[in-house]
C-alpha positions as CSV (number, residue, x, y, z in Angstrom):
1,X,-11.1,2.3,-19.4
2,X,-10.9,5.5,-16.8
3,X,-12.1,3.6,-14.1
4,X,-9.6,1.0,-13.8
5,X,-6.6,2.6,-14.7
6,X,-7.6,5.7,-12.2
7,X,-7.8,2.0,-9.2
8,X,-4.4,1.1,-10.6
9,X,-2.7,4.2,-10.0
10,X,-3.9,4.5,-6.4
11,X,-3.5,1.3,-5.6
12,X,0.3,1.7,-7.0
13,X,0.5,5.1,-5.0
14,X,-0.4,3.1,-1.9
15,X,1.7,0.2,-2.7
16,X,4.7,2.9,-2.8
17,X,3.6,4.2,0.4
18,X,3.5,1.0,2.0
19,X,6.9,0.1,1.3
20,X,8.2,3.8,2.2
21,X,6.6,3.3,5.7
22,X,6.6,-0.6,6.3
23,X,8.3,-2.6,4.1
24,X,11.3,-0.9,4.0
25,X,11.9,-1.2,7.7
26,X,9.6,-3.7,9.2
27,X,12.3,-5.8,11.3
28,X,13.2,-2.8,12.5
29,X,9.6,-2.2,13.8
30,X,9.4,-6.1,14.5
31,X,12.7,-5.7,16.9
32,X,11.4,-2.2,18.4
33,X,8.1,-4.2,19.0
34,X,6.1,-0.5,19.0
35,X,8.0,1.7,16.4
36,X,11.4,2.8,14.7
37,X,12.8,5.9,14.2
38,X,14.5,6.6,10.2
39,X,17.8,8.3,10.0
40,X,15.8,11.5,9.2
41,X,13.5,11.1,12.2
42,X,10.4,10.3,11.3
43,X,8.9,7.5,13.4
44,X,7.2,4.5,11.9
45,X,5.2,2.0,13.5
46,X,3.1,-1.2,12.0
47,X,0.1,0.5,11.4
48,X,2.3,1.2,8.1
49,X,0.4,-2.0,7.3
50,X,-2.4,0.0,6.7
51,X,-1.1,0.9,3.5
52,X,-0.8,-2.2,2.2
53,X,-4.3,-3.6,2.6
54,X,-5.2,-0.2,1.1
55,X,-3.1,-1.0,-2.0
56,X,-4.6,-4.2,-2.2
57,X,-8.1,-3.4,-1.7
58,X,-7.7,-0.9,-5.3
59,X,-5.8,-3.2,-6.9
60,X,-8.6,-5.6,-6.9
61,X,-10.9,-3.2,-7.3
62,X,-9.1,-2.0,-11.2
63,X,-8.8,-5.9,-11.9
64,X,-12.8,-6.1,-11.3
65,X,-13.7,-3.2,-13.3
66,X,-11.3,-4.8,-15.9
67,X,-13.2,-8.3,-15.9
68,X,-16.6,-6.4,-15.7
69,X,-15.6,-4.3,-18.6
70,X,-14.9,-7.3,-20.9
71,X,-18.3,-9.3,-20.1
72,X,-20.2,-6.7,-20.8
């Protein structure tokens, strides 16, 4: 049960991450066409995307170790 709740967290970590530097301001990135600076400076582009298929990618992997788990 390690296994895919250890996936689930870090695909939840990069979920959080994605929205920090994506989500959260993607039409402003989308308008910008290259990048957008936050009010506290730090400059985002859409390779924030990144964290997303990251998130994904371990979130599938937890739900596979859960389905393996239970045929075995």
């Amino acid at each position: 049960m390690v296994k895919p709740l250890l996936f689930g967290m870090i695909g939840l970590i990069f979920a959080w991450l994605f929205y920090e530097r994506y989500w959260k301001w993607h039409s402003c990135i989308d308008q910008a066409l290259s990048s957008c600076v936050t009010p506290d400076g730090a400059n985002l582009t859409s390779g924030g995307m990144m964290w997303g298929v990251l998130s994904a990618v371990f979130i599938a992997l937890a739900m596979l170790s859960l389905l393996l788990r239970r045929w075995r």
